[in-house]
N, CA, C and O atoms as CSV, one atom per row, in Angstrom:
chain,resi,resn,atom,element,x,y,z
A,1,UNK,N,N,0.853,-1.173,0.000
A,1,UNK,CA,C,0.000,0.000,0.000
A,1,UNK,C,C,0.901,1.239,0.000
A,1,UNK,O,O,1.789,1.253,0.853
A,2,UNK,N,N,0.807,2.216,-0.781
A,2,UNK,CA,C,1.061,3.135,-1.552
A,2,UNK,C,C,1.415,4.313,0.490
A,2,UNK,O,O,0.802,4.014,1.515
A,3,UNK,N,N,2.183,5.156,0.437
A,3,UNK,CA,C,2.099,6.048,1.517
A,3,UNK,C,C,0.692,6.744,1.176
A,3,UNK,O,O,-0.210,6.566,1.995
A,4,UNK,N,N,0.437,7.488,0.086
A,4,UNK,CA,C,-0.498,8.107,-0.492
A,4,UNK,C,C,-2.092,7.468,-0.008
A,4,UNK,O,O,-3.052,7.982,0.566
A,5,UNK,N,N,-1.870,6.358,-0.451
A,5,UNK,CA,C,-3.224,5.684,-0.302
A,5,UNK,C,C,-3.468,5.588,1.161
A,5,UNK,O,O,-4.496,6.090,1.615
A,6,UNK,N,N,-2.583,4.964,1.971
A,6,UNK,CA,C,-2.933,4.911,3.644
A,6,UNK,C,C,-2.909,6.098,4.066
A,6,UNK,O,O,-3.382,6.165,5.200
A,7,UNK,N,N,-2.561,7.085,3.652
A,7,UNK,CA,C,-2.800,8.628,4.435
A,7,UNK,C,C,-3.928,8.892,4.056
A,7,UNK,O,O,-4.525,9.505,4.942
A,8,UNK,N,N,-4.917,8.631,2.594
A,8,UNK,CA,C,-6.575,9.378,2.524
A,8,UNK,C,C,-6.784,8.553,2.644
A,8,UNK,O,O,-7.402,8.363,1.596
A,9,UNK,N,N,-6.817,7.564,3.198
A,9,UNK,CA,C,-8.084,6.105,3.972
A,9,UNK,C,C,-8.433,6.829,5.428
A,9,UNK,O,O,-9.491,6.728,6.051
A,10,UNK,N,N,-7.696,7.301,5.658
A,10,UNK,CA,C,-7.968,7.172,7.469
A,10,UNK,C,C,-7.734,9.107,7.343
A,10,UNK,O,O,-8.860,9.498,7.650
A,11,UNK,N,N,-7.067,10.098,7.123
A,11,UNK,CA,C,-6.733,11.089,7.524
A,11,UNK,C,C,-7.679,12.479,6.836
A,11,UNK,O,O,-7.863,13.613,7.279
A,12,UNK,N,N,-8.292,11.601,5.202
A,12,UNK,CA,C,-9.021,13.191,4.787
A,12,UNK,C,C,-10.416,12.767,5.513
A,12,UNK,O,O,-11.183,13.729,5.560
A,13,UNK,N,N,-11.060,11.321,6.216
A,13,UNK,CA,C,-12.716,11.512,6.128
A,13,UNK,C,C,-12.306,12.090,8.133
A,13,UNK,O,O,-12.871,13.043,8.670
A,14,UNK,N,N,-11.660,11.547,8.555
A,14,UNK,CA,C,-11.428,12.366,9.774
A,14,UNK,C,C,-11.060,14.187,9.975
A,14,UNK,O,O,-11.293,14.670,11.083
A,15,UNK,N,N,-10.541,15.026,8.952
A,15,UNK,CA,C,-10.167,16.041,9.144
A,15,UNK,C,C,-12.066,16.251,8.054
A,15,UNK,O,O,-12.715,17.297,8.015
A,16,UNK,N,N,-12.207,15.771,7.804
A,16,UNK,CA,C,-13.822,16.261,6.917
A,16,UNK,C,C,-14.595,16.126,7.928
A,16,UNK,O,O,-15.259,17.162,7.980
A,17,UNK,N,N,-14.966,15.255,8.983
A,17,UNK,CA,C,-15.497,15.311,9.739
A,17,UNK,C,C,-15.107,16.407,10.974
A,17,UNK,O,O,-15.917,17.298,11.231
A,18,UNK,N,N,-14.304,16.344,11.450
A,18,UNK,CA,C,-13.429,17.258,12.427
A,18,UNK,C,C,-13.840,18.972,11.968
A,18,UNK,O,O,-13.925,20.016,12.614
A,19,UNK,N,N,-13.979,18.709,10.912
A,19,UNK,CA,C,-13.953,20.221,10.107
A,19,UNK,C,C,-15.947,20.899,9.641
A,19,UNK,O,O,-16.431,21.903,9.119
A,20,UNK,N,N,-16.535,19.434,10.316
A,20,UNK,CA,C,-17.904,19.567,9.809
A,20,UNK,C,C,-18.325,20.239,8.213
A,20,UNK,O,O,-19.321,20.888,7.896
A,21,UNK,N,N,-16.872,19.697,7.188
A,21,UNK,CA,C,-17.226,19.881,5.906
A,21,UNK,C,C,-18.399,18.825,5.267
A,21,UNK,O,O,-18.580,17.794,5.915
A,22,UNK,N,N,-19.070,18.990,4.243
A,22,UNK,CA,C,-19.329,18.069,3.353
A,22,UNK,C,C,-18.378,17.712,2.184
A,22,UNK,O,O,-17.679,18.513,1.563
A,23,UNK,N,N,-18.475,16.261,1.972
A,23,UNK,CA,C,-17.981,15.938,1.170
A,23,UNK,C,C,-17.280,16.826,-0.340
A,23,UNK,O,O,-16.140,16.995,-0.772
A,24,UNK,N,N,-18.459,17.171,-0.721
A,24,UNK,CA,C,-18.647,18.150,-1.777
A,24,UNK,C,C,-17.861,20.074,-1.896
A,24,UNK,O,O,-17.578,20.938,-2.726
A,25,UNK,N,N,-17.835,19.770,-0.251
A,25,UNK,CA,C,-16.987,21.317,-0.167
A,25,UNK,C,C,-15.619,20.879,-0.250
A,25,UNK,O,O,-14.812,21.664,-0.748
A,26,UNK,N,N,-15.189,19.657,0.190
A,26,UNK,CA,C,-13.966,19.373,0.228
A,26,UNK,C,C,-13.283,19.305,-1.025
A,26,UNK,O,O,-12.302,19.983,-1.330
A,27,UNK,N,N,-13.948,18.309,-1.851
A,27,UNK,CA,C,-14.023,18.163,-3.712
A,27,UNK,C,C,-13.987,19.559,-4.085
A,27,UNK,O,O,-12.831,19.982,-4.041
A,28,UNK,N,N,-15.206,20.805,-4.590
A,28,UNK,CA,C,-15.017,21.639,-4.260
A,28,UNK,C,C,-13.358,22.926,-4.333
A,28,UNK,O,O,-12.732,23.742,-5.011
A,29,UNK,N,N,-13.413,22.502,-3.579
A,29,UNK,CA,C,-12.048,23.325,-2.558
A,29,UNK,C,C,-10.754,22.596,-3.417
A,29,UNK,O,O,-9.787,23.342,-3.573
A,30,UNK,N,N,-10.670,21.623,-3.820
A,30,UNK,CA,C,-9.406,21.100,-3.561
A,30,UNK,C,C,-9.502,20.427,-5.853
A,30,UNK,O,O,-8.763,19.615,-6.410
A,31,UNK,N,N,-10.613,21.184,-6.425
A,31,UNK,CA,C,-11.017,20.800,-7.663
A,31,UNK,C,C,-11.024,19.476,-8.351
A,31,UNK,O,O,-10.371,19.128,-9.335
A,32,UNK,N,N,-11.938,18.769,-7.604
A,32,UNK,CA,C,-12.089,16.933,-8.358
A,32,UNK,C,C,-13.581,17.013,-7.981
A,32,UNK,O,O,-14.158,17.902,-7.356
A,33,UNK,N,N,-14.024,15.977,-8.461
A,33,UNK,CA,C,-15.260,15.346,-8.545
A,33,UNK,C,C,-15.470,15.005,-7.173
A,33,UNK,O,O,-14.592,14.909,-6.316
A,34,UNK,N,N,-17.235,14.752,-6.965
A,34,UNK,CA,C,-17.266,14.984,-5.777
A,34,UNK,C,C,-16.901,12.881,-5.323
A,34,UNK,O,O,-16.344,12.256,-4.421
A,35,UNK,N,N,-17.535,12.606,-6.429
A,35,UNK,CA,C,-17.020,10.971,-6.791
A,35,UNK,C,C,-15.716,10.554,-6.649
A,35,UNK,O,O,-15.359,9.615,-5.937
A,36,UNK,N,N,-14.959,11.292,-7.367
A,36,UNK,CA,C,-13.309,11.041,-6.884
A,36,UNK,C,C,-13.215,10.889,-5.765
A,36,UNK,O,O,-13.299,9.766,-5.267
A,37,UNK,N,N,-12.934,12.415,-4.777
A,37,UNK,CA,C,-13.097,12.371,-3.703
A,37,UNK,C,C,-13.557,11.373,-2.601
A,37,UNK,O,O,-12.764,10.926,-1.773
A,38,UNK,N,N,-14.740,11.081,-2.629
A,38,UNK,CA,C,-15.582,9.811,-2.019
A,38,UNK,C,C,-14.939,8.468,-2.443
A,38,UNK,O,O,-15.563,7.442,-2.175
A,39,UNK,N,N,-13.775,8.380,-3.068
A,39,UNK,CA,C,-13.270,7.147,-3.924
A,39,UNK,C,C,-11.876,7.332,-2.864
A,39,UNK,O,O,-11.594,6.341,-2.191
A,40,UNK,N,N,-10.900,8.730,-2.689
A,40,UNK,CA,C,-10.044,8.599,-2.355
A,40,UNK,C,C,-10.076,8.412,-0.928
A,40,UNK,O,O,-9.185,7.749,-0.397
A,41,UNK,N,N,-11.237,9.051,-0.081
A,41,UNK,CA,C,-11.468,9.153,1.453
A,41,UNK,C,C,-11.771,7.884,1.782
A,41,UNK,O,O,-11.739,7.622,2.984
A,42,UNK,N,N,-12.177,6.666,0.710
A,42,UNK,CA,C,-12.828,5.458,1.166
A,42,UNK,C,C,-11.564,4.430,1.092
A,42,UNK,O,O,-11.525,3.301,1.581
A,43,UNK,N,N,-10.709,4.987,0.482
A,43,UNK,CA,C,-9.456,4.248,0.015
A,43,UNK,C,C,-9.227,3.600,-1.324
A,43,UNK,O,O,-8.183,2.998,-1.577
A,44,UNK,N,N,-10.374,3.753,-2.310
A,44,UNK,CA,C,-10.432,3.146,-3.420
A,44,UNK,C,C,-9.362,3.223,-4.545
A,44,UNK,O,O,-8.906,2.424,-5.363
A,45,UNK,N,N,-9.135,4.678,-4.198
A,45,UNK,CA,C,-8.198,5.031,-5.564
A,45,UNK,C,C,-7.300,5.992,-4.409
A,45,UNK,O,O,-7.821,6.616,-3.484
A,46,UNK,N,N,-5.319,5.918,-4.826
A,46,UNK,CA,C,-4.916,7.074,-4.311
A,46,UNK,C,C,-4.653,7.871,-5.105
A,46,UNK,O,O,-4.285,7.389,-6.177
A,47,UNK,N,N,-4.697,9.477,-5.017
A,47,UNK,CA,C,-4.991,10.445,-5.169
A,47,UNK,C,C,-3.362,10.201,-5.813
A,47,UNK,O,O,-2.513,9.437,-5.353
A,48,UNK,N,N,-3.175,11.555,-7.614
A,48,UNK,CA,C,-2.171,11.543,-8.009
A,48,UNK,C,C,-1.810,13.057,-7.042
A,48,UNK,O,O,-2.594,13.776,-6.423
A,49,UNK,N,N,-0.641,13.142,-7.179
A,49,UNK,CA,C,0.454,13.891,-6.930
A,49,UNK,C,C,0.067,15.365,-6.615
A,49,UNK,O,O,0.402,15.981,-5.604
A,50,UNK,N,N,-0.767,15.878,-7.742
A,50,UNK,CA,C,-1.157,17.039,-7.444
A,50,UNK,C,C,-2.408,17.349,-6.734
A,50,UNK,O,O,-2.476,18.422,-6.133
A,51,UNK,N,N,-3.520,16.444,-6.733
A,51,UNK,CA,C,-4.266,16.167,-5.722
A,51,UNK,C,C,-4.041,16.004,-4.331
A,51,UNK,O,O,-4.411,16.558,-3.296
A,52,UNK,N,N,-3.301,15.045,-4.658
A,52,UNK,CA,C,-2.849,14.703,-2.946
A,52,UNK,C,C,-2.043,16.090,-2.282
A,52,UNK,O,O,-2.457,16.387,-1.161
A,53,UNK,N,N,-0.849,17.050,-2.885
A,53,UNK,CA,C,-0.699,17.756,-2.366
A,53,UNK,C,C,-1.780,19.016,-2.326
A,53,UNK,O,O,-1.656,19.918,-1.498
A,54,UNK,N,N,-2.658,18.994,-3.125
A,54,UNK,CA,C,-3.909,20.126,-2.869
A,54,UNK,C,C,-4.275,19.660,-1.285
A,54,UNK,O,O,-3.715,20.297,-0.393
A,55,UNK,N,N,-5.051,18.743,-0.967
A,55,UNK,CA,C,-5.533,17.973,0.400
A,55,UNK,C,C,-4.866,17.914,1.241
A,55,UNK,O,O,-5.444,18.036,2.321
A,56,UNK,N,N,-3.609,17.743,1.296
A,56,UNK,CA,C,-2.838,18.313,2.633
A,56,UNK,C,C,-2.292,19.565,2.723
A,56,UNK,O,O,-1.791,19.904,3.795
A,57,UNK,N,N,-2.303,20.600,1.427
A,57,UNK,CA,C,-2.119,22.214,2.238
A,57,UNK,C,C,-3.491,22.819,2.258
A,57,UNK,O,O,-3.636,23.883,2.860
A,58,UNK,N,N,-4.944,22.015,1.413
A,58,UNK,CA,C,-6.501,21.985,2.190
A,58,UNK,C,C,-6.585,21.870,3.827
A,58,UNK,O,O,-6.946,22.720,4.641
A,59,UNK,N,N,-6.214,20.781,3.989
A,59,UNK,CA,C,-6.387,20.106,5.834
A,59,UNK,C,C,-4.994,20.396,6.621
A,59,UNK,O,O,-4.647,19.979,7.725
A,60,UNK,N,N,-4.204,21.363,5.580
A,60,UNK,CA,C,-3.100,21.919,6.995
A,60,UNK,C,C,-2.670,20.448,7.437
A,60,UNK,O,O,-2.906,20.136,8.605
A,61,UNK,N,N,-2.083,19.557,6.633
A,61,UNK,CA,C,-1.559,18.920,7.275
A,61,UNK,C,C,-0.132,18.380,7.427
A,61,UNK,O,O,0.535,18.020,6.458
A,62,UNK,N,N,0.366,18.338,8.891
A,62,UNK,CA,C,1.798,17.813,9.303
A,62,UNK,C,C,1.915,16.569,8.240
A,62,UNK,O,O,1.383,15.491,8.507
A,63,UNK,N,N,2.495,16.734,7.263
A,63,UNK,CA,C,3.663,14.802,6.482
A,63,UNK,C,C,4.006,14.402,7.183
A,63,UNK,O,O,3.569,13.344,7.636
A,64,UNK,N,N,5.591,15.443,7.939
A,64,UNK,CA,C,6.589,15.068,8.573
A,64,UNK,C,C,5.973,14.346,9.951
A,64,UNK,O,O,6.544,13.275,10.155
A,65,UNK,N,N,4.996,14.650,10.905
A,65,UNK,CA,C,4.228,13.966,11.793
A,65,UNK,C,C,3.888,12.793,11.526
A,65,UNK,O,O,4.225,11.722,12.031
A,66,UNK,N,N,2.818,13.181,10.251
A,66,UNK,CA,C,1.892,11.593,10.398
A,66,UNK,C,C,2.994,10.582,9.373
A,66,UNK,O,O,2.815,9.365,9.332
A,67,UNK,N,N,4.035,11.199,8.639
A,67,UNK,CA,C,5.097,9.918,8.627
A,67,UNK,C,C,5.730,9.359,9.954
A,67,UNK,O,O,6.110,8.198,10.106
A,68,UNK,N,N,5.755,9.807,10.374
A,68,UNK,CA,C,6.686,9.257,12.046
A,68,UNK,C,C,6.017,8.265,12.506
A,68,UNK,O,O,6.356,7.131,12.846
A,69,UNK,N,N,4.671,8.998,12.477
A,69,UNK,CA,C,3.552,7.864,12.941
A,69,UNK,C,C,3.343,6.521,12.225
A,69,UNK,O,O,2.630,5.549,12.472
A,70,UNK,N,N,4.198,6.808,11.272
A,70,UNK,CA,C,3.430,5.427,9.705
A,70,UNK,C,C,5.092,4.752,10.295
A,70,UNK,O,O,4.847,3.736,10.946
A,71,UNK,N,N,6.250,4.958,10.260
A,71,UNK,CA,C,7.273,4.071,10.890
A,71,UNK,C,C,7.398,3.208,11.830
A,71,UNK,O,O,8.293,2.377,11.977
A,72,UNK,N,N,6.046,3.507,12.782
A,72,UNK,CA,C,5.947,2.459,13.374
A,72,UNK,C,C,5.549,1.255,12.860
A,72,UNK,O,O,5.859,0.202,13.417
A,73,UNK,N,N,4.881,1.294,11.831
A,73,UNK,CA,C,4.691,-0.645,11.277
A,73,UNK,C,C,5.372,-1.246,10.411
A,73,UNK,O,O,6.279,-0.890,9.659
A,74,UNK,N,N,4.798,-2.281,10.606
A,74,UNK,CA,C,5.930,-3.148,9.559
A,74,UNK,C,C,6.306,-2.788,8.148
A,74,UNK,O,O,5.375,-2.415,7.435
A,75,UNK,N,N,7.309,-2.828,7.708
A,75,UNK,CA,C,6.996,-2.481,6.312
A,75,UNK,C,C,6.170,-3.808,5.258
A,75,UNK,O,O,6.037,-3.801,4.035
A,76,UNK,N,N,5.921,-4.388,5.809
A,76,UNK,CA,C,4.645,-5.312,5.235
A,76,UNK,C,C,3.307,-4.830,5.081
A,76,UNK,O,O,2.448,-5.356,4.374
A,77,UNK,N,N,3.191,-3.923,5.697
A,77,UNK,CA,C,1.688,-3.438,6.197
A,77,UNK,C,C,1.159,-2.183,5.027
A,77,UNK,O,O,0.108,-1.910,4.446
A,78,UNK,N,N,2.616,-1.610,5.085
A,78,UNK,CA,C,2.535,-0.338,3.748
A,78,UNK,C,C,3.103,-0.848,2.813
A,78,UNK,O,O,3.216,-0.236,1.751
């Protein structure tokens, strides 16, 4: 599993919730479909390159953190 992909499984539907966005503002905001979106937050598809960095300077988010946090597992797991 991709770094990309395990960071929007678990980190954009929590900061969407946290943020009391809808789905659609997030899509929206960050210019994809609101379908994409709902594809990448569910884990279906990971987000290319320029997406993915739209969504983390969207949700303000620490890399350097939530990588630290991803070193703890196996590298089997990612």
């Amino acid at each position: 599993m991709s770094f990309k992909m395990h960071f929007g499984h678990d980190i954009y539907h929590n900061r969407t919730d946290k943020r009391k966005l809808t789905q659609q503002q997030v899509a929206d905001a960050v210019f994809i479909s609101l379908r994409e979106y709902q594809k990448i937050e569910k884990g279906e598809i990971s987000p290319g390159s320029e997406i993915f960095l739209r969504l983390v300077f969207f949700f303000n988010i620490d890399i350097q953190a939530y990588r630290k946090d991803l070193s703890e597992y196996p590298p089997s797991i990612l």
